[in-house]
Backbone as CSV, one residue per row, in Angstrom:
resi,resn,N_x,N_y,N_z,CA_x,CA_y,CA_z,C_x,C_y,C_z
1,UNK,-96.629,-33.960,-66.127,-96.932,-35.286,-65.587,-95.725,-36.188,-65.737
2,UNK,-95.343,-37.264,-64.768,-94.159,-37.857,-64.601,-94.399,-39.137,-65.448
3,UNK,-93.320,-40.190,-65.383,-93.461,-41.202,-66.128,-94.127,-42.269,-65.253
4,UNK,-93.949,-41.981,-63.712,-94.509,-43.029,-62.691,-94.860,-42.385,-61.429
5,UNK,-95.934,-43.066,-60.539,-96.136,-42.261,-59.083,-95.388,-42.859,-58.348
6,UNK,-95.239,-42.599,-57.333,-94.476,-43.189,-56.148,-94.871,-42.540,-54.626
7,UNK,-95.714,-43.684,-53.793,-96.088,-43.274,-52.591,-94.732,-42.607,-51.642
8,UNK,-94.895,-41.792,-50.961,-94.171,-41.193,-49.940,-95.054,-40.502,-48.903
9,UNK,-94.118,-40.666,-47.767,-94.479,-40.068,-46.396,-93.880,-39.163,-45.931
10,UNK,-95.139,-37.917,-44.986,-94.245,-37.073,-44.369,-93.170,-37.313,-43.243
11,UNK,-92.329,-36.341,-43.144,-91.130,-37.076,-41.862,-90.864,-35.923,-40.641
12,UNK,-91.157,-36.563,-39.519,-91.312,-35.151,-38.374,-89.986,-35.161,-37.538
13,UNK,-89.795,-36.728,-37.785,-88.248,-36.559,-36.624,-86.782,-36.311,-37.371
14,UNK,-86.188,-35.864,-37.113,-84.964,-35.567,-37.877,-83.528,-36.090,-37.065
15,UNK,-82.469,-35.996,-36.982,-81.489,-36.406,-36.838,-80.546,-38.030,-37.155
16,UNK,-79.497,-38.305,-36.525,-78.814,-39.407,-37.412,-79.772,-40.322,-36.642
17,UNK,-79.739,-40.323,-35.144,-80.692,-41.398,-34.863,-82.018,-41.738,-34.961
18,UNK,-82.777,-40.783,-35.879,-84.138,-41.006,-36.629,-83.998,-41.613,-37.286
19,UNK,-82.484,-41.238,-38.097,-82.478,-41.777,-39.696,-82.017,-42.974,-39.131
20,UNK,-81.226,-43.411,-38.488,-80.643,-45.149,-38.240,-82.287,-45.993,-37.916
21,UNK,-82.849,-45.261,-37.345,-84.312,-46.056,-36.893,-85.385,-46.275,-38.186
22,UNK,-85.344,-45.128,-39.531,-85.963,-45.479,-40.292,-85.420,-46.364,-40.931
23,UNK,-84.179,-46.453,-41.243,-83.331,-47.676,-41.702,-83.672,-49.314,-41.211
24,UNK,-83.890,-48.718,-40.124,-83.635,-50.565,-39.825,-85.707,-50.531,-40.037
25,UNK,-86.510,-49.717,-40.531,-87.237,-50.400,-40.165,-87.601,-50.310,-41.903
26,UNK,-86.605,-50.414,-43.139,-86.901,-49.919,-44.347,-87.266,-48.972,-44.870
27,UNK,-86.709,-48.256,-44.435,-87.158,-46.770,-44.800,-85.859,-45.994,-44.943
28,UNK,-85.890,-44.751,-45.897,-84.949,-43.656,-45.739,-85.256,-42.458,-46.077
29,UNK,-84.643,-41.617,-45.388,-85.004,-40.243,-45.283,-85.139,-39.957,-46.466
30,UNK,-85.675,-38.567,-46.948,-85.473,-37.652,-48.477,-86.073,-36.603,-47.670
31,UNK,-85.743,-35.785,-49.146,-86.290,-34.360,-49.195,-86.415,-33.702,-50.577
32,UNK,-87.522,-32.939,-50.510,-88.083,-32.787,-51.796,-87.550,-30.891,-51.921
33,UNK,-87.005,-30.451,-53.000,-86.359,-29.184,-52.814,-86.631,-28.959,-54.381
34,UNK,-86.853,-27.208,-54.509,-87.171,-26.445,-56.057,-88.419,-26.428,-55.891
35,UNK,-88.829,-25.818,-57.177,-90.056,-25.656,-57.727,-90.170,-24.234,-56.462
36,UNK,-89.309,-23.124,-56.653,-90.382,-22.187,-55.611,-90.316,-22.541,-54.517
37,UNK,-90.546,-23.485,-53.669,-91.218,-24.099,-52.426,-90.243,-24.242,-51.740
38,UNK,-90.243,-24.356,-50.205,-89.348,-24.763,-49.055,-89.104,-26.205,-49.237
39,UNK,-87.856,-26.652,-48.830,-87.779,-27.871,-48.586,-89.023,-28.420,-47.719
40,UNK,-88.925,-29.959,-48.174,-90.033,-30.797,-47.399,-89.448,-31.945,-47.205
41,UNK,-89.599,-32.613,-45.736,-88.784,-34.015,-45.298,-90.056,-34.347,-45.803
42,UNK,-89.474,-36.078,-46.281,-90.272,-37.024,-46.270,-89.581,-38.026,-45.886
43,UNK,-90.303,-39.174,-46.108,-89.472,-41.059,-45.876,-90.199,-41.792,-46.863
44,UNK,-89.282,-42.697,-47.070,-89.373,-43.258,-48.769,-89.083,-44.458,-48.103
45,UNK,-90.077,-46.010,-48.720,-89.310,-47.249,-48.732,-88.503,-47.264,-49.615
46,UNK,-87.360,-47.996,-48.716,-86.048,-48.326,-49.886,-86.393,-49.315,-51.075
47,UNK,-86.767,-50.058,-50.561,-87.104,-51.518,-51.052,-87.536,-50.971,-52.692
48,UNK,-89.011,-50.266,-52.227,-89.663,-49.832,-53.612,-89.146,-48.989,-54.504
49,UNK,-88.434,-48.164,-53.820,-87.655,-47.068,-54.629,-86.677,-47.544,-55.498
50,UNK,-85.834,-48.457,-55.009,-84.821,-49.938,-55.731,-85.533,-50.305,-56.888
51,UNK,-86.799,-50.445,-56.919,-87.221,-51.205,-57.723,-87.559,-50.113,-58.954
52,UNK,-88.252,-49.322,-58.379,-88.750,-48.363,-59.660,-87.309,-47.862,-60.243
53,UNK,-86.651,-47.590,-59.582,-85.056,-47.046,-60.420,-84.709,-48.395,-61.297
54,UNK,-85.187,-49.773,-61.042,-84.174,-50.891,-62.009,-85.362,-51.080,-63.169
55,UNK,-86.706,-50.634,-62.552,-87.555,-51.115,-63.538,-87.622,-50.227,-64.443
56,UNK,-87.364,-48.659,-64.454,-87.495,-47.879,-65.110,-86.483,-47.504,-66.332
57,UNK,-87.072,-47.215,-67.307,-85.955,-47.152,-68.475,-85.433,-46.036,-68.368
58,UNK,-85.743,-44.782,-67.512,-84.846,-43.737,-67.328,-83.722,-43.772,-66.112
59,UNK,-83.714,-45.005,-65.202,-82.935,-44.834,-64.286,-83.256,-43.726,-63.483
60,UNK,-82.296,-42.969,-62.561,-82.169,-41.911,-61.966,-82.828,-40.793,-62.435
61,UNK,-82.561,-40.410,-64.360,-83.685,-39.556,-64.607,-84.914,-39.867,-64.962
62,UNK,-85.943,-40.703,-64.101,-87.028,-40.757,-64.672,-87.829,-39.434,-63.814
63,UNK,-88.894,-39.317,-64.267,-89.985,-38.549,-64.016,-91.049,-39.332,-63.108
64,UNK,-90.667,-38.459,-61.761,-91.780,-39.240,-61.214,-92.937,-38.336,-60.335
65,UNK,-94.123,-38.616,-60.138,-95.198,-38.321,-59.649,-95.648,-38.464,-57.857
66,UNK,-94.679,-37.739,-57.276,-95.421,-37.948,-55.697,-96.551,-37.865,-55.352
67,UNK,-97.082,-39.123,-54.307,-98.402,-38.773,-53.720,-98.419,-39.248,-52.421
68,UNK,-99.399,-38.424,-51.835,-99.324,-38.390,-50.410,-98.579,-37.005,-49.553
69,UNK,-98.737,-36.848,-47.706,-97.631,-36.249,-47.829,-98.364,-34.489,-47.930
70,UNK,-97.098,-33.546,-47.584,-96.908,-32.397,-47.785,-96.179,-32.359,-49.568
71,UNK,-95.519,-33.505,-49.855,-94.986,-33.629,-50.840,-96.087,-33.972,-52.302
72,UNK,-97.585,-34.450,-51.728,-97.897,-35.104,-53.216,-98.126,-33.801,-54.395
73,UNK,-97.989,-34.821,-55.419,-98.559,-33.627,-56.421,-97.336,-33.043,-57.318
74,UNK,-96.079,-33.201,-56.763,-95.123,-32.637,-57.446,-94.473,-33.760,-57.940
75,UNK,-93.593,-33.345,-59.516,-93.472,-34.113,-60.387,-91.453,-33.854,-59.968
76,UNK,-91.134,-34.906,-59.640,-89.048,-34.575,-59.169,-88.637,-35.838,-60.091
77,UNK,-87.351,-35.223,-59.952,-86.150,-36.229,-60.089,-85.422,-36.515,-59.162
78,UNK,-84.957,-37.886,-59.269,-84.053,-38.452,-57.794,-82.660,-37.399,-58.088
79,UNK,-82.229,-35.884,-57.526,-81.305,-35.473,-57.949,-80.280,-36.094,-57.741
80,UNK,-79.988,-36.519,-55.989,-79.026,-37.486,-55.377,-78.947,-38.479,-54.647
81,UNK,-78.201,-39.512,-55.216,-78.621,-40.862,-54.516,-77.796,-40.939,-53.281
82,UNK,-77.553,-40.886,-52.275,-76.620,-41.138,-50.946,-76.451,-42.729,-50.643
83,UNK,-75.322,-43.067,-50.689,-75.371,-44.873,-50.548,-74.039,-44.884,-49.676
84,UNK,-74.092,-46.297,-48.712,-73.603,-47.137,-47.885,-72.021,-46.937,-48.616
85,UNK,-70.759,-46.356,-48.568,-69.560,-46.565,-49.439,-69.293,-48.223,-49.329
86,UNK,-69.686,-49.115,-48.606,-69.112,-50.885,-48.774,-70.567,-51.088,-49.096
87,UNK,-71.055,-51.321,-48.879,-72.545,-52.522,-48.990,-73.521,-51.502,-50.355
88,UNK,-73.208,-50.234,-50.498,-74.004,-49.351,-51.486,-75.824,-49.695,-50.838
89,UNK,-75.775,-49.561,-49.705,-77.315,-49.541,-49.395,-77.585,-48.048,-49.514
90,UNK,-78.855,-47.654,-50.148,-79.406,-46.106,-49.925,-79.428,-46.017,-48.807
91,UNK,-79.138,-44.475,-48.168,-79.357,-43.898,-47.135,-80.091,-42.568,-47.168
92,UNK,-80.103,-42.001,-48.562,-80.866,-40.782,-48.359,-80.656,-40.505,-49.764
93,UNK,-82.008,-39.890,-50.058,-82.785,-39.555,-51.143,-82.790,-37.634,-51.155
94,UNK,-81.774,-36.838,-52.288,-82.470,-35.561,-52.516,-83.240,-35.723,-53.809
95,UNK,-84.603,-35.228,-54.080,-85.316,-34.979,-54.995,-85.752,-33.602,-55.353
96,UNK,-85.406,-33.695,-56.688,-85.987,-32.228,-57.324,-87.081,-32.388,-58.034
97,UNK,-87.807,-30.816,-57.805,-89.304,-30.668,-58.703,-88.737,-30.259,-59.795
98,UNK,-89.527,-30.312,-60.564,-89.168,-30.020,-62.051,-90.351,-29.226,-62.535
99,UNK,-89.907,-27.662,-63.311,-90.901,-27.123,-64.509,-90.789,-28.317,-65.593
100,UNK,-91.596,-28.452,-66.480,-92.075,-29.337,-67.672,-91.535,-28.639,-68.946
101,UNK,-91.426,-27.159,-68.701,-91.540,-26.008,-69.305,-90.059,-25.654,-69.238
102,UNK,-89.205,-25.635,-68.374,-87.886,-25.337,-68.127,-86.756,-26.422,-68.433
103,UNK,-85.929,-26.210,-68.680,-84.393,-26.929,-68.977,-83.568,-27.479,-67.634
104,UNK,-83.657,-28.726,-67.351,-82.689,-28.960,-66.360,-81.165,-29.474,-66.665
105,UNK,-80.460,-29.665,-65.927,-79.258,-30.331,-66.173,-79.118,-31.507,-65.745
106,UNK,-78.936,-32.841,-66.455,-78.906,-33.920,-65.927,-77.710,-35.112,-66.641
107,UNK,-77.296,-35.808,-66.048,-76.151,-36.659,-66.546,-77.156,-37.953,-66.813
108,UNK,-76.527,-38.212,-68.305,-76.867,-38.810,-69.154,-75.571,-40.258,-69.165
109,UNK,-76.252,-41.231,-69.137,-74.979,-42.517,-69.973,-74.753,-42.535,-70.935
110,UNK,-73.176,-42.368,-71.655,-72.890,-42.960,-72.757,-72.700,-44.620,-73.133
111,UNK,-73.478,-44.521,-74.398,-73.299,-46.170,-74.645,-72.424,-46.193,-76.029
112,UNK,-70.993,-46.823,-76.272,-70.443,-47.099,-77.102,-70.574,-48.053,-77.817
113,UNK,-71.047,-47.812,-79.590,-71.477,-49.065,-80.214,-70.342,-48.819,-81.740
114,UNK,-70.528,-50.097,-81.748,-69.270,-50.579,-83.027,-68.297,-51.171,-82.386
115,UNK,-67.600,-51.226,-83.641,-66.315,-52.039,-83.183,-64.966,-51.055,-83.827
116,UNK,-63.945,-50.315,-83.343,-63.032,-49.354,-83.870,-61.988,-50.387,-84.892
117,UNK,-62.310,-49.657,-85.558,-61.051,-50.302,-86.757,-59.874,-50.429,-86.414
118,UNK,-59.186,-49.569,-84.977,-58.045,-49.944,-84.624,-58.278,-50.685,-83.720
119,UNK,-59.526,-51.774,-83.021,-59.415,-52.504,-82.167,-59.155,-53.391,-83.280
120,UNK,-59.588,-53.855,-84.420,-59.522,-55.065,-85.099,-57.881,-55.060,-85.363
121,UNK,-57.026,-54.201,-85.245,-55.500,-54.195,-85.889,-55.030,-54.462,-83.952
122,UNK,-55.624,-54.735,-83.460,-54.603,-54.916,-82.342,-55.037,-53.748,-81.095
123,UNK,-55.695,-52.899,-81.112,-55.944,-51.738,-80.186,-56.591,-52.081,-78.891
124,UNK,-56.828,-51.391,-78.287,-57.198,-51.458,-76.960,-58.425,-50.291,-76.970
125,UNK,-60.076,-50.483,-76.772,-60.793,-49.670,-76.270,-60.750,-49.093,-75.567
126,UNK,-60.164,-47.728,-74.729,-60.703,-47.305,-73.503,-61.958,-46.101,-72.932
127,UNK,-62.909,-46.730,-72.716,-63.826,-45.567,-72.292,-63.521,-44.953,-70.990
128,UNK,-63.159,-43.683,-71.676,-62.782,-42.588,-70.038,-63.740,-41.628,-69.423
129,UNK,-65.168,-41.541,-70.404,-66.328,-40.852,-69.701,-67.342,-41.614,-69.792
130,UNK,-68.262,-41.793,-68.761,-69.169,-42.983,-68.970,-70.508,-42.165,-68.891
131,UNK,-70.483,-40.757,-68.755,-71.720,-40.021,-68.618,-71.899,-38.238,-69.257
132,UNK,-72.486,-38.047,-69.411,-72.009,-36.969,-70.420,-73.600,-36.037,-69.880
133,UNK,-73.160,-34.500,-69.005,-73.814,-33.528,-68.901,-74.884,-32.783,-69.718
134,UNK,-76.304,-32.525,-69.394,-77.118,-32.608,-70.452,-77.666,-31.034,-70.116
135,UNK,-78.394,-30.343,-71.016,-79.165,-29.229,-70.501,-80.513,-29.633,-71.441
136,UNK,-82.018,-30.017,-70.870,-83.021,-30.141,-71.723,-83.831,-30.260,-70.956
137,UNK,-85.540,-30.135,-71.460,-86.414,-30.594,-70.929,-86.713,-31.994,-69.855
138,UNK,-87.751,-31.969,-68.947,-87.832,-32.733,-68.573,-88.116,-33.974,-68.734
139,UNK,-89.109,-34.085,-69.640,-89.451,-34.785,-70.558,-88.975,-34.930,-71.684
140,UNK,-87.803,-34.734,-71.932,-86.785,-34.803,-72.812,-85.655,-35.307,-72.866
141,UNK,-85.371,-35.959,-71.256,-84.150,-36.369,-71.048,-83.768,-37.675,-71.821
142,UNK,-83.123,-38.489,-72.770,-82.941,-39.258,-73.230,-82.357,-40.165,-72.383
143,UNK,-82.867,-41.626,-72.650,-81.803,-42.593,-71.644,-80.738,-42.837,-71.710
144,UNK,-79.924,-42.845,-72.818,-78.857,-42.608,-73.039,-78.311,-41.825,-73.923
145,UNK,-76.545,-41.240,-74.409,-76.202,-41.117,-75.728,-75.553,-41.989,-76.651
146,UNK,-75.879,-42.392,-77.129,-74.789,-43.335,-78.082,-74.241,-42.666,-78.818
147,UNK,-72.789,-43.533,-79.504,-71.452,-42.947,-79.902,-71.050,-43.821,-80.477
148,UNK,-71.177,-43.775,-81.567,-70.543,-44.927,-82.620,-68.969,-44.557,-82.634
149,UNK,-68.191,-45.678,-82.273,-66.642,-45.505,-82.474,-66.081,-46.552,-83.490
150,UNK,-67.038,-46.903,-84.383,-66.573,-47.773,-85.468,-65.239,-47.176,-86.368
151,UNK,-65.285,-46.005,-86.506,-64.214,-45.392,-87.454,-63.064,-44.518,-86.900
152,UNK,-63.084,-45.550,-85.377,-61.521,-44.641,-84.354,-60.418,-45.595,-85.302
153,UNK,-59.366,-45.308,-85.090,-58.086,-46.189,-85.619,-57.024,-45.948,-84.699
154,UNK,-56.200,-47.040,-84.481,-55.558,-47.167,-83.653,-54.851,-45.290,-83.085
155,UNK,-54.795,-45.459,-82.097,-54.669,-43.904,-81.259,-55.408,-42.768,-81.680
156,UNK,-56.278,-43.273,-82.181,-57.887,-42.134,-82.433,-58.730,-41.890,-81.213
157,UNK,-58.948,-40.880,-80.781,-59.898,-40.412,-79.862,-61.505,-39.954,-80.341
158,UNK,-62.243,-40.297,-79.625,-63.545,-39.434,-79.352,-63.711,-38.599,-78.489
159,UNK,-64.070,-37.188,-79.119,-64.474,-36.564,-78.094,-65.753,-35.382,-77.843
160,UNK,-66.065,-35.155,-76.563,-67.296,-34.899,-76.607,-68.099,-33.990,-77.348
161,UNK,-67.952,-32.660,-77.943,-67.883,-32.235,-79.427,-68.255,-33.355,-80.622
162,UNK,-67.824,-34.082,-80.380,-68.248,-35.311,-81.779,-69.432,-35.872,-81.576
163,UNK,-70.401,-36.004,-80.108,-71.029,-36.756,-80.012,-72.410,-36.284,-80.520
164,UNK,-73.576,-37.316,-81.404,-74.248,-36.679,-81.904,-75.777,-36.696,-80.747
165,UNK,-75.775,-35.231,-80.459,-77.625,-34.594,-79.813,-78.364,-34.379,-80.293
166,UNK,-79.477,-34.963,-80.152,-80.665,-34.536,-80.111,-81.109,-33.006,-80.332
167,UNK,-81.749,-32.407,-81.510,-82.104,-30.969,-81.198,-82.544,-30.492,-80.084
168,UNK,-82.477,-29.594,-79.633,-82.981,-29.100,-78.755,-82.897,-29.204,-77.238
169,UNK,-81.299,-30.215,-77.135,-80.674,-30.203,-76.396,-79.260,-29.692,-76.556
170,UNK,-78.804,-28.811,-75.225,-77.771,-28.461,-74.820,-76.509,-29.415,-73.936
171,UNK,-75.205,-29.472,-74.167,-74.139,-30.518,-73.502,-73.642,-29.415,-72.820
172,UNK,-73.746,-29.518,-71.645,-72.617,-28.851,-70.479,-71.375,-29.362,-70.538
173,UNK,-71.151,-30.618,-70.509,-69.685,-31.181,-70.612,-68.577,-30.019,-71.434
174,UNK,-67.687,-30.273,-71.079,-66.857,-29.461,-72.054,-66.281,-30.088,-73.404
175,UNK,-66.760,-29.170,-74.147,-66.473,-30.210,-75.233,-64.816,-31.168,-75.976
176,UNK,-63.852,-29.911,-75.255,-62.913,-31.079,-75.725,-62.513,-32.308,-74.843
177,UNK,-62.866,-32.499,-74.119,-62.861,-33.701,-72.872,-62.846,-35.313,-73.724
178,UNK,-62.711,-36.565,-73.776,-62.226,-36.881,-74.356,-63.024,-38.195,-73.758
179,UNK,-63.786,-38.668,-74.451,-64.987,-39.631,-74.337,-64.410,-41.393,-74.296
180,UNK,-63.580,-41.338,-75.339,-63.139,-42.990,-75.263,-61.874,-42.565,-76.936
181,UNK,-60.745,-43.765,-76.043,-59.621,-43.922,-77.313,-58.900,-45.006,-77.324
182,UNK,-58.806,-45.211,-78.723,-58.509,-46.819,-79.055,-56.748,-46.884,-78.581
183,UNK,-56.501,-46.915,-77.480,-55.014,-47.421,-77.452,-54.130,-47.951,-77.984
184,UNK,-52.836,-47.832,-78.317,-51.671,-49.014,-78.480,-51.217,-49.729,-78.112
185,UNK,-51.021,-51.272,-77.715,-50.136,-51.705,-76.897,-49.182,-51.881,-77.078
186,UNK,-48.237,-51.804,-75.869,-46.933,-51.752,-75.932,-46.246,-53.025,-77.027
187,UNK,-46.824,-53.903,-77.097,-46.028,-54.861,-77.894,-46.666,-54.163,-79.389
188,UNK,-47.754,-53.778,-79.845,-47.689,-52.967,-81.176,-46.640,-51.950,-81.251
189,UNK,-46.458,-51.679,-80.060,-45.563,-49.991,-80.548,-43.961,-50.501,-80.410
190,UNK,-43.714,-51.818,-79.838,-42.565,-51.912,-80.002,-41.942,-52.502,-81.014
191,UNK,-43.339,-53.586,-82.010,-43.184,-53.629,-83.036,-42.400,-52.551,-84.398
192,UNK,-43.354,-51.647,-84.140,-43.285,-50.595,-84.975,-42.070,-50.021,-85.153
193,UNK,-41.715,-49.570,-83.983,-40.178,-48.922,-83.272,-39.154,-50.089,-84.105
194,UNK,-39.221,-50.915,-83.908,-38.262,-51.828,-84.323,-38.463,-51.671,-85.979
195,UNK,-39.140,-51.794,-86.759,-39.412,-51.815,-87.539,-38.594,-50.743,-88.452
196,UNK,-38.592,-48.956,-87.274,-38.599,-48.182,-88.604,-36.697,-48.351,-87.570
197,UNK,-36.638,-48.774,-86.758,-34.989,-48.936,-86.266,-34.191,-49.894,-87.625
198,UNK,-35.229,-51.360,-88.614,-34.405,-51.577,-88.865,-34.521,-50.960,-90.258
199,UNK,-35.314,-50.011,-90.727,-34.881,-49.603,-91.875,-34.438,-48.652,-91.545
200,UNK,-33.741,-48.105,-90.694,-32.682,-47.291,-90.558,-31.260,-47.465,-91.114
201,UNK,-31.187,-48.944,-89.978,-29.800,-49.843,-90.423,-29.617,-49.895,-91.731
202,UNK,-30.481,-50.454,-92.236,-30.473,-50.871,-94.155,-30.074,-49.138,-94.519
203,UNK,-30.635,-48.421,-94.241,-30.193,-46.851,-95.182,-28.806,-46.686,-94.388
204,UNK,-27.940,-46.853,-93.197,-27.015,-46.483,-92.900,-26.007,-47.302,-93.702
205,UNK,-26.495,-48.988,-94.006,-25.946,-49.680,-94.531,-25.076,-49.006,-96.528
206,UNK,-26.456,-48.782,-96.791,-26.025,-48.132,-98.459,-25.313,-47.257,-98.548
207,UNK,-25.472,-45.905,-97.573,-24.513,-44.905,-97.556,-23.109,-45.251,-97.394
208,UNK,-22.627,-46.299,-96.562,-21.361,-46.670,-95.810,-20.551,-46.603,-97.146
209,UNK,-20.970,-47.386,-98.270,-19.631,-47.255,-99.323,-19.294,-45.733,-100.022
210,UNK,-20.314,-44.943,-99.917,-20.155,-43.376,-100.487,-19.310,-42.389,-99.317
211,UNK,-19.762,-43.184,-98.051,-18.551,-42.343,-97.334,-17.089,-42.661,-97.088
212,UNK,-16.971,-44.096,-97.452,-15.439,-44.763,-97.986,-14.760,-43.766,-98.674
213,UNK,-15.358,-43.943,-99.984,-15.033,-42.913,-100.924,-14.734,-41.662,-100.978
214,UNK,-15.619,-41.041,-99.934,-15.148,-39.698,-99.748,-13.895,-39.698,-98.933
215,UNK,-13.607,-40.765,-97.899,-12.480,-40.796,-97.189,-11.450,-40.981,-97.677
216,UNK,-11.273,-41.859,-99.278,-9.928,-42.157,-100.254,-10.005,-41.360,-100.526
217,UNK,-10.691,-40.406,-100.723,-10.456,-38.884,-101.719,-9.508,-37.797,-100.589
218,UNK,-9.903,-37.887,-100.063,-9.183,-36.913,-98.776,-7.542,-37.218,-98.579
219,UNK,-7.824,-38.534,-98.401,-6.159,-39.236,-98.270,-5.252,-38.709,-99.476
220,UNK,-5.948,-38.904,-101.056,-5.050,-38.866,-101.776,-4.457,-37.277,-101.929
């Protein structure tokens, strides 16, 4: 059983100019695919579908309950969202059935909490994966992962290997891939540089009179 129902309709006409006509009249195509079964067109209001994805605490992976339709009765996930590339309006909906019983793969959000000990010295946060590959139940999918990066230090990485799961879930991601790292900035590192440049000087400085010396010795 899903976390929510959601009315849908069957769909008989197919092509781009069906789909431009369900569009303008709020509507967009889908299709319901897995579970065993042949694909099945349907048409989905956009409008409502918008809504259950913002209202829902699983987002994209929630669990939902079709009714109506050649489609009712089966429990999918929105597998793929198809959107407008400028305006991001939906245009088409793939949905998967889901066993209850079986392991799917689904991308999960990472949420980064703390504050890195090398941001407080001057660092720079950067998160470079914002979603992290899951293998688990359906009813198992978590809404997010969190990742405490309180104890990165300046040019410390996280990475996906570190992040802590849930039993009984599997990470597809690969694990050395590299989740978020506290940067340097260039004015820290040129600090630094300078720094060990001028205790260089000072040690070239002390030596200078021992190699005098060795040079009067030679002469005499």
């Amino acid at each position: 059983m899903g976390d929510v129902s959601f009315a849908v309709e069957g769909r008989e006409s197919r092509g781009k100019g069906a789909a431009r006509e369900l569009r303008r009249n709020g509507l967009v195509p889908a299709v319901v695919y897995g579970g065993g079964r042949e694909a099945t067109a349907i048409q989905i209001d956009s409008a409502k579908f918008e809504r259950l994805l913002e209202t829902s605490h699983a987002g994209v992976n929630t669990l939902i309950d079709l009714e109506g339709s050649d489609a009712g009765g089966r429990t999918v996930i929105a597998k793929e969202l198809q959107r407008e590339a400028v305006r991001g309006k939906l245009i088409h909906v793939d949905f998967y059935e889901v066993d209850l019983t079986t392991k799917i793969e689904v991308s999960v959000p990472i949420h980064l909490v703390g504050t890195p000990a090398g941001v407080v010295l001057g660092g720079v946060l950067d998160q470079q994966m914002r979603e992290v590959t899951l293998m688990c139940l359906p009813n198992a999918i978590p809404d997010e992962v969190e990742a405490d990066v309180s104890g990165l230090e300046l040019g410390d990485s996280l990475h996906v290997e570190q992040l802590v799961i849930a039993d009984g879930i599997d990470v597809a991601t690969e694990p050395e891939l590299t989740v978020a790292t506290v940067l340097v900035p260039r004015g820290l590192r040129d600090a630094a540089s300078g720094g060990a440049s001028e205790e260089g000087g000072e040690a070239g400085g002390e030596d200078a009179p021992a190699a005098d010396a060795g040079d009067g010795g030679s002469d005499d």
